[in-house]
N, C-alpha and C positions, 0 to 999 in steps of 0.2 A: 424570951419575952420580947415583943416588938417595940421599936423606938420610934420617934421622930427621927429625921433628920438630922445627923451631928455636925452644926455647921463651924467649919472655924472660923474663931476670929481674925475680921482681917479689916482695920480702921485702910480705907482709901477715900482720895480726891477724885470723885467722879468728874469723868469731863464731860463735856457736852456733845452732842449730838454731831455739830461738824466736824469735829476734831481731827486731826491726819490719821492715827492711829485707825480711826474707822473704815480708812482706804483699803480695801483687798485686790488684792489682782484678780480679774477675773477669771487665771484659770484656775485660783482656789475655789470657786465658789459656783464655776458652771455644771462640775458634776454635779454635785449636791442639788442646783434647779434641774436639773435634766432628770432627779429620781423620780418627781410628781409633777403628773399630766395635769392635775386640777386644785383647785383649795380641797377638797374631800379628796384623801387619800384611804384605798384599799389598805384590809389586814396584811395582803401578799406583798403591798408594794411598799409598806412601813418596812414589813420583815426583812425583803430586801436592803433598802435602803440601809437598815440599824447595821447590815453585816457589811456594805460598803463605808460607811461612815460612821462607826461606834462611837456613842458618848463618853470617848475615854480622857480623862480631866489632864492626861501628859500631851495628847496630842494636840498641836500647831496648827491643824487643817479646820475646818470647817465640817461640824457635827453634825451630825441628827440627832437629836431631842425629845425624847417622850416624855410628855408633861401631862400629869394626871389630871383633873380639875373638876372631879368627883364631888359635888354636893347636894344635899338635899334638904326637903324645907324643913322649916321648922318646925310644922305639926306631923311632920311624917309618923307614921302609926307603928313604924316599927322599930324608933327610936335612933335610926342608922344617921352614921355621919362619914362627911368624905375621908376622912383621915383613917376610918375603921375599915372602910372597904379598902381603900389605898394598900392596909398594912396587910390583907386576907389574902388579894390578888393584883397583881398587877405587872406589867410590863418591865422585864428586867433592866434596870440602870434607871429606871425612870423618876422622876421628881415631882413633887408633888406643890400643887399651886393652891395656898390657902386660902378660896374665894371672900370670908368671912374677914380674912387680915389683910389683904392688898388692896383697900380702899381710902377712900379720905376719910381718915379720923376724925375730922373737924366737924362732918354733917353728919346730921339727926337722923337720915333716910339711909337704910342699908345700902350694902355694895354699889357705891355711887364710885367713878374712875377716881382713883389713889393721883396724887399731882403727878407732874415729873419726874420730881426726885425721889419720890416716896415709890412710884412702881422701877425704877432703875436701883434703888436702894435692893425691892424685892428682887429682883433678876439678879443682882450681885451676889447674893446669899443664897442662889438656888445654881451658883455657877453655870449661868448662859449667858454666853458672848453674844454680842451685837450679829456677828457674820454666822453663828450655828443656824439650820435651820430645825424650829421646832412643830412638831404635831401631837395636838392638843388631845386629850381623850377624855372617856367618860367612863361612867363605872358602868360594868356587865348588867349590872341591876336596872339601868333606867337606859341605857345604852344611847341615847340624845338627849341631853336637858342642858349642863351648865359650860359643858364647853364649849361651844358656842361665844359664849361671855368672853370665856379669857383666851379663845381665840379674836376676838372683834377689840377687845382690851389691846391685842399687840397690838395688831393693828392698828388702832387708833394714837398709840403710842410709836408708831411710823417703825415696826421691826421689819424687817424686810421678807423674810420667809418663815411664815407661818403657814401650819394647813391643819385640820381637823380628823383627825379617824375616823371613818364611821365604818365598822364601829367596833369597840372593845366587847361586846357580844358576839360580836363576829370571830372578832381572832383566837379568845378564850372557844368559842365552839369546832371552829378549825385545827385548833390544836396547838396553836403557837404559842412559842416558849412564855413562863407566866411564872413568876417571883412571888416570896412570902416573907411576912416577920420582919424580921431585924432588917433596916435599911443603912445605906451605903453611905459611909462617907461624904459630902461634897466638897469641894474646894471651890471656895471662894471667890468669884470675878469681879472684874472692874467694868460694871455696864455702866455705859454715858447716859449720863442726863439728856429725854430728850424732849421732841417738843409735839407738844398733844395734837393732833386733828381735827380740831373743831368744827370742820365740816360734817364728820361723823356723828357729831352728837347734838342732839335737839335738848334744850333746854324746858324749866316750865315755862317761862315767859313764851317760850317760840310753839308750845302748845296751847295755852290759854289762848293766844292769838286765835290761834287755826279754828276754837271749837266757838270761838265769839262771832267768827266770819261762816259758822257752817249756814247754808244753805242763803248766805248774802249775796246779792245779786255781785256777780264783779270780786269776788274773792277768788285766788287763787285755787281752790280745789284739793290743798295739801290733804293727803287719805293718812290717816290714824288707824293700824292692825293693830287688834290684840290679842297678844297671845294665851291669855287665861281662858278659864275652861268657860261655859255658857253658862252655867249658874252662878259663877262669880259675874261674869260679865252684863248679864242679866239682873242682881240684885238679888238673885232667889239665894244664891248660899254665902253663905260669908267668906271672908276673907280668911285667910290662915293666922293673920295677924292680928291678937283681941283690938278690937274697938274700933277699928278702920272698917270703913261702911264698902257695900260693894257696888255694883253699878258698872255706867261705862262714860266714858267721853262722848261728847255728841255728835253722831255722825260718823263714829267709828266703827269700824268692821270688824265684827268678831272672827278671827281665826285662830281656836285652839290649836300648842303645837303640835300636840300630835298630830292634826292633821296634815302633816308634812312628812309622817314618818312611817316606814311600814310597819302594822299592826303585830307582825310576829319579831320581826329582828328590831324594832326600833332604829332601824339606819335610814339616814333619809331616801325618803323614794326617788324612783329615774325621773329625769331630767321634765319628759313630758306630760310626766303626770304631777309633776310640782306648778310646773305653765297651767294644767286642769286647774288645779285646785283655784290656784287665782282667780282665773279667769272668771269658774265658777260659784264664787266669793263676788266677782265685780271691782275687781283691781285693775286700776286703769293704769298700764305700765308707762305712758304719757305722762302722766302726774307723778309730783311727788311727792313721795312716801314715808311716814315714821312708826318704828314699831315699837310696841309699850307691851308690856307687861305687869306684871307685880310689883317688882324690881331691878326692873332691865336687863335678867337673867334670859328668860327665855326667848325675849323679843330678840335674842340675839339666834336664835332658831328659827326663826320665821323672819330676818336682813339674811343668815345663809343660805335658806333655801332658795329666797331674791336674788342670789350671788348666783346662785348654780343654777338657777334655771335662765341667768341674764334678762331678771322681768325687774322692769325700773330699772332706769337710769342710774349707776355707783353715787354720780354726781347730785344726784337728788335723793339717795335715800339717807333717811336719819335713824338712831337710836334712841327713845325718849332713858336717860340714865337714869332718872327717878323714878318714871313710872307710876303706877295707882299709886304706891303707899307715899308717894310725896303729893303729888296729885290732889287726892282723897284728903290732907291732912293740910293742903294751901288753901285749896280753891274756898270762894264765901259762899255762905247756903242763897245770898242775894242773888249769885252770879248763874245760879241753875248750870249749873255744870257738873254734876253727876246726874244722869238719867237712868230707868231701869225700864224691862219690860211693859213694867204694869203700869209708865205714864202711859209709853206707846200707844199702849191701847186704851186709855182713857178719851 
């Protein structure tokens, strides 16, 4: 019968993020960066990588990490959840990242960033150290959607080596090694507290802004991508979420993610044809940029593809964390700030 995770108990005093203990030498920690050329790592170069540096919970050195973070929405029609795929197939020694539990309890708007202490609490209990490096995956089924997220999640949480798979469709078709059922043990770590990145993330206030100033002489030109599909974004199909209206921000650019992915493997496409895509979108890689979604899931799909094809500035680009369903659910019907098609053409 398959399990969760059996994590042990283990009460610690998380330290903080400068702490000495966070000091490595760097000739711990230069193989490990010398395994991946880029934030998107190949199946071949993960598989590598696991046989030089196995997540084995006795060893002192500096690990590789596969970290599941398998989810899917809510109305999915075939009823699937990440925890279900996780336990079917997945990447041996790997760990599973529960998108739905590592956020801030406090807010009303889903998977919004968990505080500090609240995602170093999560890392503790999924046994990863500060100095492992992890790479993020997704399930065979959608092969790019939510990792993404909890990759741009470390990130923004200042982890030092994170990368992305693309893609666990890939590696299950390649033939690489693939686990079931009953999962493994973890032992327990002491991940420091650390401190968020606020430049990564765009707030609502810092987008209300942007759509009040659209098309105002003398405003900045901040661009809004979204990543939902074009009838959500449009107004024509609803939302997944009862009673949340659909529509778009004004002045924002529709780019579904899949348009960033290839049509048969779901891994992100080469380099030049992600530069297309923008380009021919109308993304002015000069300005800066924030990318929104539903729920800050997939917009984190469409900042990676920004990542890898080096289009916008790191410095200038943001992640809206809320997204429509906070959006949709602040803004005042005074404020005309949900627009659809069919004003357009009025």
């Amino acid at each position: 019968m398959a399990s969760l995770f059996i994590l042990r108990p283990l009460r610690v005093s998380l330290p903080r993020s400068g702490s000495q203990q966070l000091r490595q030498p760097a000739a711990k920690v230069a193989g490990v960066r010398r395994s991946f050329s880029s934030y998107l790592v190949t199946p071949q170069e993960l598989a590598e990588a696991l046989k030089k540096a196995p997540p084995s919970p006795i060893s002192s050195e500096p690990r590789v990490i596969p970290l599941c973070a398998s989810w899917f929405l809510p109305n999915d029609p075939e009823g699937r959840t990440g925890i279900d795929v996780f336990r079917e197939k997945r990447i041996p020694k790997a760990r599973f990242f529960d998108l739905d539990r590592v956020i801030d309890k406090h807010s009303e708007y889903p998977h919004m960033l968990p505080t500090p202490k609240g995602f170093a609490a999560a890392m503790s209990e999924l046994g990863i150290r500060h100095e492992d490096t992890v790479v993020v995956y997704d399930s065979k089924e959608l092969g790019i959607f939510s990792a993404p997220r909890v990759g741009w999640t470390l990130k923004t949480f200042g982890h030092p080596r994170v990368h992305i798979l693309n893609n666990f469709r890939l590696w299950v078709e390649q033939g690489l090694p693939t686990e079931s059922g009953n999962v493994w043990t973890v032992e327990c770590g002491t991940y420091p507290i650390p401190e968020m990145d606020e430049a990564k993330v765009a707030h609502f206030e810092d987008v209300r802004e942007v759509a009040l100033d659209y098309n105002k002489e003398g405003a900045e030109g901040v661009q809004i991508l979204d990543a939902r599909s074009y009838g959500r974004w449009s107004g024509k199909d609803p939302e997944p979420r009862s009673g949340l209206a659909s529509g778009h921000m004004p002045g924002s650019i529709n780019i579904p993610f899949d348009a960033v992915l290839d049509p048969q493997t779901k891994a992100f496409l080469p380099v030049d044809k992600l530069k297309q895509v923008f380009k021919e979108k109308g993304v002015d890689p000069a300005k800066p940029i924030i990318s929104s979604c539903g729920t800050g899931v997939t917009a984190c799909v469409l900042e990676t593809a920004l990542n890898e094809a080096q289009y916008g500035s790191p410095e200038t680009r943001k992640v809206y964390d809320g997204s429509w369903t906070e959006w949709a659910q602040r803004v005042k019907p005074s404020d005309s700030l949900i627009r659809t098609v069919e004003q357009h053409s009025e």
